[in-house]
C-alpha positions as CSV (number, residue, x, y, z in Angstrom):
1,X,0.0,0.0,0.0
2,X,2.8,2.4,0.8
3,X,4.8,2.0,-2.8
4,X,1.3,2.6,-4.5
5,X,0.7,5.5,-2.7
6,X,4.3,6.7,-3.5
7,X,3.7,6.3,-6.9
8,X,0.3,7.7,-7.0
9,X,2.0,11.3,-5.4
10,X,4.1,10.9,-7.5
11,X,1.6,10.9,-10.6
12,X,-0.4,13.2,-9.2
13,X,3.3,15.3,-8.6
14,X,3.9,15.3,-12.1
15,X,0.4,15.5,-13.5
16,X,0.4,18.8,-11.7
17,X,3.9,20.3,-12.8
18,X,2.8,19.7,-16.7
19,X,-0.4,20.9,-16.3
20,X,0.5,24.2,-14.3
21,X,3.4,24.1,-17.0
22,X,1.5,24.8,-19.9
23,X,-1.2,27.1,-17.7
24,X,1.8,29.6,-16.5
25,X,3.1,29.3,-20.2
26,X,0.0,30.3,-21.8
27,X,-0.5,33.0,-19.0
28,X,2.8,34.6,-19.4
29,X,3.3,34.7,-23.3
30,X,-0.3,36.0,-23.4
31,X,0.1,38.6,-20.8
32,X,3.8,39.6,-21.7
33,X,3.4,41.8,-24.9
34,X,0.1,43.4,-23.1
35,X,2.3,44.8,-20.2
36,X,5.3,45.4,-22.3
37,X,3.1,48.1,-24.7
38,X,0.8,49.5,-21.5
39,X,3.7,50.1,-19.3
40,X,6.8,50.2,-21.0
41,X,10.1,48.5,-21.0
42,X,11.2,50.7,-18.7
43,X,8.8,49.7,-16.0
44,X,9.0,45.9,-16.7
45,X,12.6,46.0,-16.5
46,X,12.5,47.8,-13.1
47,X,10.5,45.1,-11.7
48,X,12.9,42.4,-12.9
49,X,15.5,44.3,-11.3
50,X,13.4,45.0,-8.0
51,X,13.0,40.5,-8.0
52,X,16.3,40.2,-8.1
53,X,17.8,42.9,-5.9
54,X,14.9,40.7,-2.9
55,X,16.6,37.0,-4.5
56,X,19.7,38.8,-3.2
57,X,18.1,39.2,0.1
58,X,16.6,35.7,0.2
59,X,20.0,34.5,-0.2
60,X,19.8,34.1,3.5
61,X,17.3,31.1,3.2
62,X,19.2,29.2,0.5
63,X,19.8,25.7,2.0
64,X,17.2,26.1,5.1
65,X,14.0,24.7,3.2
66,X,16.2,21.4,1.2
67,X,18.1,20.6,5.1
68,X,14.5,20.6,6.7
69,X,12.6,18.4,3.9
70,X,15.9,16.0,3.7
71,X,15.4,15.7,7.5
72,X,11.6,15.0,7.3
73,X,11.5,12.3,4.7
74,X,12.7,9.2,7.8
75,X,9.4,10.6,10.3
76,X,7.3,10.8,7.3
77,X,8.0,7.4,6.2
78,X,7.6,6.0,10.3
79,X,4.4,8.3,10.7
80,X,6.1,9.8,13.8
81,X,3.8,12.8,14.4
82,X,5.9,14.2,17.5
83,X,9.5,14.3,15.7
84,X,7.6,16.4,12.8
85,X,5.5,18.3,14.9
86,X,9.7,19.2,16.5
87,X,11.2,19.4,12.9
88,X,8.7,22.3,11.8
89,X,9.1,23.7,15.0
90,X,12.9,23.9,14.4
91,X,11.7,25.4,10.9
92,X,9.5,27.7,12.1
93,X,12.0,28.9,14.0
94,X,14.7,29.5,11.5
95,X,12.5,30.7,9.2
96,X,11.7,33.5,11.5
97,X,15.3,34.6,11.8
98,X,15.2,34.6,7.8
99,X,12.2,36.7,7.7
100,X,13.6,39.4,10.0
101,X,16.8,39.5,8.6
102,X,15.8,40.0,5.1
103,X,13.3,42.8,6.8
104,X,16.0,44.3,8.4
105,X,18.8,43.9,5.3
106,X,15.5,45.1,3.0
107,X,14.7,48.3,5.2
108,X,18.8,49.4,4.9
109,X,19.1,48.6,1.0
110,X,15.6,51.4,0.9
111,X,18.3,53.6,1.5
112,X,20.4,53.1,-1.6
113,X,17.2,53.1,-3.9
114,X,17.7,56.6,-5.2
115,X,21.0,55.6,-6.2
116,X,20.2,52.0,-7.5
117,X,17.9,53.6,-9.6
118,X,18.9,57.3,-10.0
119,X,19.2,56.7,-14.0
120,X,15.6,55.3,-14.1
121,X,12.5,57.6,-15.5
122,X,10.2,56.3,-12.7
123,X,9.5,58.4,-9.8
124,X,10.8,57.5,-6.9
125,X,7.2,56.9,-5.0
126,X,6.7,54.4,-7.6
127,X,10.2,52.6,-6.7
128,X,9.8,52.9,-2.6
129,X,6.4,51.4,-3.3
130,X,7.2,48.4,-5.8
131,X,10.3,47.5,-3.6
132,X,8.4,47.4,-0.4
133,X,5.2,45.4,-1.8
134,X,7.7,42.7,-3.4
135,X,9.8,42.6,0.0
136,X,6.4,42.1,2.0
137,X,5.2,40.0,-0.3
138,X,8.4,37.2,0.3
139,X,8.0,37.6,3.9
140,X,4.8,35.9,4.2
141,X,7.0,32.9,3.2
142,X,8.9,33.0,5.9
143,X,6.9,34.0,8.8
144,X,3.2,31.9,7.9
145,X,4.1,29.4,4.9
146,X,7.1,27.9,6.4
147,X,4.7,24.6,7.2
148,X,4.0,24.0,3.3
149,X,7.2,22.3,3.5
150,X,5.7,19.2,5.5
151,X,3.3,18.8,2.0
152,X,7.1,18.9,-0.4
153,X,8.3,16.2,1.6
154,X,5.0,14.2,1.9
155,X,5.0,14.0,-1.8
156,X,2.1,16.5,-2.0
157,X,3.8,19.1,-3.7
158,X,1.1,19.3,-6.3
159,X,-1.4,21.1,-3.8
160,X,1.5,23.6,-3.2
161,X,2.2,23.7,-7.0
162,X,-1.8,24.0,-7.7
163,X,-2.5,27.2,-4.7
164,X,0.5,29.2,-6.4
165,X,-0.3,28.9,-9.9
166,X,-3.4,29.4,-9.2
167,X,-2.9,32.7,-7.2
168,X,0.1,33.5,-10.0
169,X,-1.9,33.1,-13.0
170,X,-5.1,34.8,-11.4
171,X,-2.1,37.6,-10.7
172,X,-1.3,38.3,-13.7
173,X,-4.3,38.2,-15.8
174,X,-5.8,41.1,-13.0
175,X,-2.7,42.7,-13.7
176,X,-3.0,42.3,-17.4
177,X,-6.4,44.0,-17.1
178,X,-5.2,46.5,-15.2
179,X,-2.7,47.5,-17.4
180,X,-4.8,47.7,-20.8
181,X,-7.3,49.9,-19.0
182,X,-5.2,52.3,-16.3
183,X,-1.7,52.1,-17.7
184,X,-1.0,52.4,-13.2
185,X,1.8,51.3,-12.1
186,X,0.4,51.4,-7.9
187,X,-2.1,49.3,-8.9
188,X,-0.1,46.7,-10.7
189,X,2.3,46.8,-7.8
190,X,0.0,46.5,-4.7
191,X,-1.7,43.0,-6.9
192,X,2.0,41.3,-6.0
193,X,1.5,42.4,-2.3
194,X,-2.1,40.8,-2.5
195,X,-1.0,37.8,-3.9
196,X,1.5,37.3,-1.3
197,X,-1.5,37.6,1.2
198,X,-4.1,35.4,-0.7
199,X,-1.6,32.5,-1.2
200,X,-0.4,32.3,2.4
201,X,-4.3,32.3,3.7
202,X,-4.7,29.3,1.1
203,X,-2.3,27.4,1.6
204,X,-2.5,27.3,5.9
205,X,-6.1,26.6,5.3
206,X,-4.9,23.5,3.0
207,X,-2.2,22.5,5.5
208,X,-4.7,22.8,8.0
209,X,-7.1,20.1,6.8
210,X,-4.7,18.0,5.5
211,X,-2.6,17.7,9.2
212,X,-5.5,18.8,11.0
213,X,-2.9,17.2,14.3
214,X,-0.1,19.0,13.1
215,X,0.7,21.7,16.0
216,X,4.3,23.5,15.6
217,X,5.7,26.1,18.8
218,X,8.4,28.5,17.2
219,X,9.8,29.1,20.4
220,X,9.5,25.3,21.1
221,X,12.0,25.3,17.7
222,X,14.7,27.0,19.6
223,X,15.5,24.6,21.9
224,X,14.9,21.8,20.0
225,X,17.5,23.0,17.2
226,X,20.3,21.7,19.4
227,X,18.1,18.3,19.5
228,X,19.0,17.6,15.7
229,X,22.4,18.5,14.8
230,X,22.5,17.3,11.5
231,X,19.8,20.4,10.1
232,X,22.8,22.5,11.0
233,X,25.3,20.7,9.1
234,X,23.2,20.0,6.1
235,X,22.1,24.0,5.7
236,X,25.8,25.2,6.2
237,X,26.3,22.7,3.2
238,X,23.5,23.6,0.4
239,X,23.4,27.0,1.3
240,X,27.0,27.6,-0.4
241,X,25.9,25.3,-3.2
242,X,23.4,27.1,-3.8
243,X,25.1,30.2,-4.2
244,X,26.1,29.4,-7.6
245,X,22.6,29.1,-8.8
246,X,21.7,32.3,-7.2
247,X,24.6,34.4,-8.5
248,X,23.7,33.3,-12.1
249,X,19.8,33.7,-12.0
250,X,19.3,36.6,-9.6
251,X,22.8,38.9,-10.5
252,X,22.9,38.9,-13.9
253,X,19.4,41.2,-14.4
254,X,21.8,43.3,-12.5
255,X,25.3,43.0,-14.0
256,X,23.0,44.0,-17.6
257,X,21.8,46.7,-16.0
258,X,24.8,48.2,-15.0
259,X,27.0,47.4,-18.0
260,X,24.0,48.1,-20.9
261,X,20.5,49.3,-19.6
262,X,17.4,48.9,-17.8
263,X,15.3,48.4,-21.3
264,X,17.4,45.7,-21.7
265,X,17.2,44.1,-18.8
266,X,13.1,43.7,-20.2
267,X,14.6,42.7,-23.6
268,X,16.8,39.8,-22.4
269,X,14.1,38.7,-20.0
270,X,11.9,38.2,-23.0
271,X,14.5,35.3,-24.0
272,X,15.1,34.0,-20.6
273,X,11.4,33.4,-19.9
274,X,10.8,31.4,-23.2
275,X,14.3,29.3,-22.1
276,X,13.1,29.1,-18.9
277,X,9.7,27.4,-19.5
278,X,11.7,25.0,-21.7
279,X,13.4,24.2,-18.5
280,X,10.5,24.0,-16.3
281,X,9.0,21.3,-18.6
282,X,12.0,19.2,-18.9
283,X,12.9,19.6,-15.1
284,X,9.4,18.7,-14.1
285,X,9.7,15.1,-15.7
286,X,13.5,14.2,-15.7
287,X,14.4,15.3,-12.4
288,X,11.8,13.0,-10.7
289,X,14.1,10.4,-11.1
290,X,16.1,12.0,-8.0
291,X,15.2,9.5,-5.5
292,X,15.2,6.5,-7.6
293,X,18.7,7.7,-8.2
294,X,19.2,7.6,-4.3
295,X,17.6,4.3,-3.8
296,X,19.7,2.7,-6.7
297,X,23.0,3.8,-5.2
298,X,21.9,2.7,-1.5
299,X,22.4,-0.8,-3.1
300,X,26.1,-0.3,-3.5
301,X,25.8,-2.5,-7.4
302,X,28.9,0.2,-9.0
303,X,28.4,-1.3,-12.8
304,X,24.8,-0.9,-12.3
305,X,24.8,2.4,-11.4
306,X,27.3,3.6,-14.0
307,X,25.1,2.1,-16.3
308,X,21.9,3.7,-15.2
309,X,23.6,7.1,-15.6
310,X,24.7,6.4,-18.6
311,X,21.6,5.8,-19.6
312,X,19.8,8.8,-18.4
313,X,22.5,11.1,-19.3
314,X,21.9,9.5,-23.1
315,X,18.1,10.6,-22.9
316,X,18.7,14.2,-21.0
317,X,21.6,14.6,-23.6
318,X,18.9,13.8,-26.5
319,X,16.0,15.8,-25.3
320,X,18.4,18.5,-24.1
321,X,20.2,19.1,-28.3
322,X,16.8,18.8,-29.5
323,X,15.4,21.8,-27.2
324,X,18.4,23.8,-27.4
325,X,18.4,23.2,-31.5
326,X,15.0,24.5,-31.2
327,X,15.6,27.5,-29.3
328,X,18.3,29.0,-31.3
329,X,16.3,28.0,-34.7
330,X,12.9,29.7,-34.1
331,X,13.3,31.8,-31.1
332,X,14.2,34.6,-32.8
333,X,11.2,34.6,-35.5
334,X,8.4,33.9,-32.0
335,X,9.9,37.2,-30.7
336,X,9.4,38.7,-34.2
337,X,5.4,37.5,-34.2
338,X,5.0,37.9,-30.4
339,X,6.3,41.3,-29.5
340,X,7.8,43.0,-32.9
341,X,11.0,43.2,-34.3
342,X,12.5,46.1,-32.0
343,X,12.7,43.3,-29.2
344,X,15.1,41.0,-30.9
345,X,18.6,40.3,-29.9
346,X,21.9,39.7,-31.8
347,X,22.8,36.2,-33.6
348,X,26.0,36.1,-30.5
349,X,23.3,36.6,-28.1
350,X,21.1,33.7,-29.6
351,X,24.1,31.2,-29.4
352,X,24.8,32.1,-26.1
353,X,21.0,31.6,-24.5
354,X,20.8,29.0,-26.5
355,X,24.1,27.3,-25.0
356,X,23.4,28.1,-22.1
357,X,20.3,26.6,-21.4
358,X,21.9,23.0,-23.3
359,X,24.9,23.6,-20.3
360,X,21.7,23.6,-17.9
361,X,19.6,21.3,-18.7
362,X,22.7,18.4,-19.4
363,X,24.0,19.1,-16.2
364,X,21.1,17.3,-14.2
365,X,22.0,14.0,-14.3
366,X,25.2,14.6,-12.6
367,X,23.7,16.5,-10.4
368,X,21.3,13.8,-9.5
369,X,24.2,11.4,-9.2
370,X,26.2,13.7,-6.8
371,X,23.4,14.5,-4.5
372,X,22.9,10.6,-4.4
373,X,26.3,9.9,-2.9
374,X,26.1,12.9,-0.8
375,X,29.3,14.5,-2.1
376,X,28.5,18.4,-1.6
377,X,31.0,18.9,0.6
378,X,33.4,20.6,-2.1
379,X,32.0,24.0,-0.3
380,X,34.8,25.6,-2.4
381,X,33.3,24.8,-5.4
382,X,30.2,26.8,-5.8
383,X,31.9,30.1,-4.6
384,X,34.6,29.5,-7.0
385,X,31.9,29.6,-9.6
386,X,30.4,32.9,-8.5
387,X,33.6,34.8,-8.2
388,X,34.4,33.2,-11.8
389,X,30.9,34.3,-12.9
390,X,31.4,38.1,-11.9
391,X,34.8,38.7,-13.3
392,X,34.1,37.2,-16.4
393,X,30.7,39.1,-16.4
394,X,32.4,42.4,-15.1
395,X,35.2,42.3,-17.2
396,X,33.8,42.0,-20.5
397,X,30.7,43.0,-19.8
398,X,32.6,46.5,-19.4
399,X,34.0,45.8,-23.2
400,X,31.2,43.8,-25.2
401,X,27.9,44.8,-23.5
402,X,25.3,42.0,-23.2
403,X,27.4,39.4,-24.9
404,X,30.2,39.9,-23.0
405,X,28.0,39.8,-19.8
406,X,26.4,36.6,-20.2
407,X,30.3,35.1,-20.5
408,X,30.1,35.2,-17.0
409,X,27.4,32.4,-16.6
410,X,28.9,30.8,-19.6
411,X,32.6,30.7,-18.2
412,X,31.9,29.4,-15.0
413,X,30.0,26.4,-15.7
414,X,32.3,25.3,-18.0
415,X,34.7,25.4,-15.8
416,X,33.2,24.2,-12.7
417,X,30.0,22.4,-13.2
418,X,31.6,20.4,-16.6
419,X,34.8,20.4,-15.3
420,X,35.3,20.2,-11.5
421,X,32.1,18.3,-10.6
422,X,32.3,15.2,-13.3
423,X,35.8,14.6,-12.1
424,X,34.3,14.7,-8.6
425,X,31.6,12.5,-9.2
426,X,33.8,10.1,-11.5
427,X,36.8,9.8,-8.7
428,X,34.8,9.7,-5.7
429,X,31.4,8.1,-6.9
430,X,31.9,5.9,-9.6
431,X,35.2,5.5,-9.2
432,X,36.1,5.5,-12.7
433,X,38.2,7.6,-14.8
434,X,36.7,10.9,-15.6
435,X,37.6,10.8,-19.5
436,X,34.2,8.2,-19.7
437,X,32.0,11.7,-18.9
438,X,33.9,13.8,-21.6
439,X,33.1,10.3,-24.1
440,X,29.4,10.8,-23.4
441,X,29.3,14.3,-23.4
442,X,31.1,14.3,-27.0
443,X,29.3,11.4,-28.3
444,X,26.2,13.1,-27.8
445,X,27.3,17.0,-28.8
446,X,28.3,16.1,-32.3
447,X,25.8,14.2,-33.1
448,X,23.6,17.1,-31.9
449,X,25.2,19.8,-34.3
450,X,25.1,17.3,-37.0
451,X,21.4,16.8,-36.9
452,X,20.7,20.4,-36.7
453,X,22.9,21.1,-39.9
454,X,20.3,18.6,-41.8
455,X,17.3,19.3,-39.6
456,X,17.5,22.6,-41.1
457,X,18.5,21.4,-44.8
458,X,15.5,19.1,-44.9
459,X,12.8,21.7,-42.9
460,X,13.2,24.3,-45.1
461,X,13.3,22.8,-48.1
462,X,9.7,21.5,-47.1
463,X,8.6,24.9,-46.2
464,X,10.0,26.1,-49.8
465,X,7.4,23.5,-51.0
466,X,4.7,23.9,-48.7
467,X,4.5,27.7,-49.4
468,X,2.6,29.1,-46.8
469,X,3.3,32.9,-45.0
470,X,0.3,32.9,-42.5
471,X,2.4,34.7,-39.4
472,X,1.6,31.7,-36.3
473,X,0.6,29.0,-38.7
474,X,3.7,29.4,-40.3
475,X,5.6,29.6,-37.2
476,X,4.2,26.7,-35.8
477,X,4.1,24.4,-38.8
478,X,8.0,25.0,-39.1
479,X,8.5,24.5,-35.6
480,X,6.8,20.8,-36.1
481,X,8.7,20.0,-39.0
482,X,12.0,21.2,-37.4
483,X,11.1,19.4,-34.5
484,X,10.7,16.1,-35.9
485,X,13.6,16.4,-38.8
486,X,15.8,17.1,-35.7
487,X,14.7,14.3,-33.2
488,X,14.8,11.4,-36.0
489,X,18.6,12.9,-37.0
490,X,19.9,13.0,-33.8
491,X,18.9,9.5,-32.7
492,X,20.1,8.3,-36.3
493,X,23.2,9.4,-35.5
494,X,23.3,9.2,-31.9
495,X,22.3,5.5,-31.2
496,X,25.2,4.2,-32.8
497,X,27.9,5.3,-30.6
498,X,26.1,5.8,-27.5
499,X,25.0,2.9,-25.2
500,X,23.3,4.8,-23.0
501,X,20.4,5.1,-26.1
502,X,20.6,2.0,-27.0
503,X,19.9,0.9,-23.5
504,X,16.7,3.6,-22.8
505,X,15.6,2.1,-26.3
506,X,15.5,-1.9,-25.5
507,X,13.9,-0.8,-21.8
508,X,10.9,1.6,-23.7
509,X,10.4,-1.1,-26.1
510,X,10.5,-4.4,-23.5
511,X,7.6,-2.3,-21.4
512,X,5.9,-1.4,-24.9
513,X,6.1,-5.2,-25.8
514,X,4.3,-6.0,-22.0
């Protein structure tokens, strides 16, 4: 009863990620052009720069939330009510430390918004009041929501995923609305702060019925820290590797600012947000394999496990060239249909984003692999990525502008996350020789640049013949025929010299065959 109620979660988990996918997608493509023409790039770019001067802020949490639900999984499974009524406590209590601290650090950085933003056309009322309703708005988070956690680690993260796309998507159709008929910048500001209300009220009522015996006592959580020992060694651990992650994602709105513009802050986002959702869909089914990975290396079987990474690297590395050929081939013309050709960025820039998100998505498997073995104790690692990831973003940022910002991200995962963390998990996992990664990783790139080369021969030579200059339709009808030149090149010329696709092949087929 327990494994099919595992898996049913975890159906329901997944069921809920691709449906809140597509709902969010929909929601933001729709609303995006809408909010771009009623309140200008200037204005859109200052609240991608207001999120992530607060991500700076919530630095402070990074770690807290993954320690406390790694910790919970061993009471879940036992049903020992008491020790997580005493592990939310602890959280509780942490979280409130967070949540004033980011108050406090946010009440100081006020200060410096007049300089922050002193080359910005928007009043300074306007940037006091959007600061303060995003600030507000994250520390509901910490001081009511901090029990949602209890629903992540119970394998209901669907009802957390359903309350906030919910409230999200509700969000920003209002502010869509809004927009089109007041063109008001306090109105489309004070919806965030709202929103921040209305999903902290949902989601304690949800809790609520769902642990109607769950009771946790924040000051309880102060003395019972010193109970478990190992939620302090755990956050000092992912809270430096999680630096990394933040420096890319949250700085670099901020390092484009400073070294091109604000409008182009709203300009780049407008690629980020379509690479973004390419992510979210891939990450929302591969990376459910995370504690299958755990289980399968608890058994200690070292050929078996090299083989089963093998084998999901092959399909990440598949799915991941076909996305990123996808990106860099039509992105460009969706950004021509969906907001006009004055939003478009270089070729160099294209290439990059479009790199970028293939370094991102390819890394997972190792990731999964690493977290699996519990080797994340390379502390060093992660803030030798950031330092690498401002310098290389400062210094030729300062010379090339927005290409030679995103370097930065660029540079530092190359080094570090496909050349520091394979040998890592190679040496100290698998304990094989490290040259097997750079094999797969090879065997799978040029294959991918191959299949592009006559994925685009063979699509448009069938849209020469086909004929048709309808705006979407055409859009869409090349992005299918692309699609599916691309994915039957690739495996024709992948599956020959990778086993890892040979192996996911024989398994999909046996199960087909049952």
């Amino acid at each position: 009863m327990a494994k099919e109620s595992r898996v049913t979660k975890s159906l329901l988990n997944a069921r809920m990620n691709l449906i809140c996918y597509f709902v969010s997608l929909i929601a933001a493509f729709f609303t995006r052009k809408i909010l771009l023409d009623y309140l200008g790039t200037e204005f859109i770019g200052f609240t991608g720069t207001l999120g992530s001067l607060l991500g700076f802020l919530n630095l402070a949490e990074l770690g807290v939330g993954v320690a406390i639900g790694y910790v919970l999984y061993k009471p879940i499974f036992d049903d020992n009510k008491i020790k997580i009524e005493e592990i939310i406590s602890v959280f509780g209590y942490l979280y409130r430390i967070i949540g004033f601290f980011i108050l406090g650090s946010g009440v100081i950085l006020s200060c410096f918004l007049p300089l922050i933003f002193q080359n910005a056309e928007i009043s300074l009322y306007i940037v006091y009041l959007g600061f303060y309703s995003y600030l507000f708005a994250s520390l509901f988070g910490y001081f009511f929501n901090y029990r949602m956690s209890l629903l992540s680690a119970d394998q209901r993260n669907y009802i957390v995923t359903g309350c906030f796309q919910l409230t999200n998507t509700t969000k920003v159709v209002v502010q869509m609305v809004l927009a089109y008929y007041t063109k008001n910048y306090c109105l489309f500001l004070l919806i965030e702060l709202f929103t921040g209300v209305l999903n902290s009220a949902i989601l304690n009522h949800i809790i609520n019925q769902t642990y109607p015996w769950l009771e946790s006592n924040i000051q309880q959580g102060k003395h019972l820290f010193k109970k478990y020992p190992e939620i302090g060694k755990y956050i000092k651990q992912l809270f430096v590797h999680k630096i990394a992650g933040f420096v890319q994602f949250q700085t670099l709105p901020l390092f484009i600012y400073s070294f091109v513009s604000l409008p182009m802050v709203a300009i780049y986002t407008n690629y980020t947000l379509v690479t973004q959702r390419v992510q979210s869909l891939m990450s929302g089914v591969l990376d459910s394999t995370g504690a299958a990975v755990g289980n399968l290396i608890s058994e200690g079987n070292r050929t078996k496990i090299f083989e089963v990474y093998r084998e999901l690297f092959a399909i990440r590395a598949f799915v991941s060239g076909i996305l990123a050929c996808c990106v860099y081939h039509l992105i460009s013309p969706f950004i021509i249909l969906w907001l006009g050709e004055e939003y478009l960025l270089s070729k160099i820039v294209v290439i990059l984003v479009s790199v970028q998100m293939y370094l991102f998505l390819l890394r997972g498997t190792t990731d999964q692999f690493l977290f699996g073995y519990g080797l994340f104790y390379d502390v060093w690692a992660p803030i030798t990525e950031s330092v690498l990831f401002m310098l290389l973003a400062a210094i030729f940022g300062a010379s090339y502008g927005l290409p030679g910002v995103l370097v930065g991200p660029l540079g530092a995962n190359l080094i570090i996350v496909y050349g520091w963390k394979p040998f890592f998990l190679f040496k100290k996992g698998f304990k094989r020789s490290v040259s097997n990664f750079y094999y797969l990783v090879l065997s799978h790139l040029l294959p991918t640049l191959l299949a592009y080369y006559f994925a685009v021969k063979v699509s448009n030579a069938m849209m020469s013949v086909i004929a048709i200059q309808f705006g979407w339709f055409n859009w869409v009808l090349t992005s299918v025929l692309f699609t599916i030149s691309i994915a039957i090149f690739l495996y024709l010329f992948a599956y020959p010299i990778s086993k890892g696709l040979r192996i996911a092949t024989n398994r999909f087929l046996q199960k087909r065959i049952r």
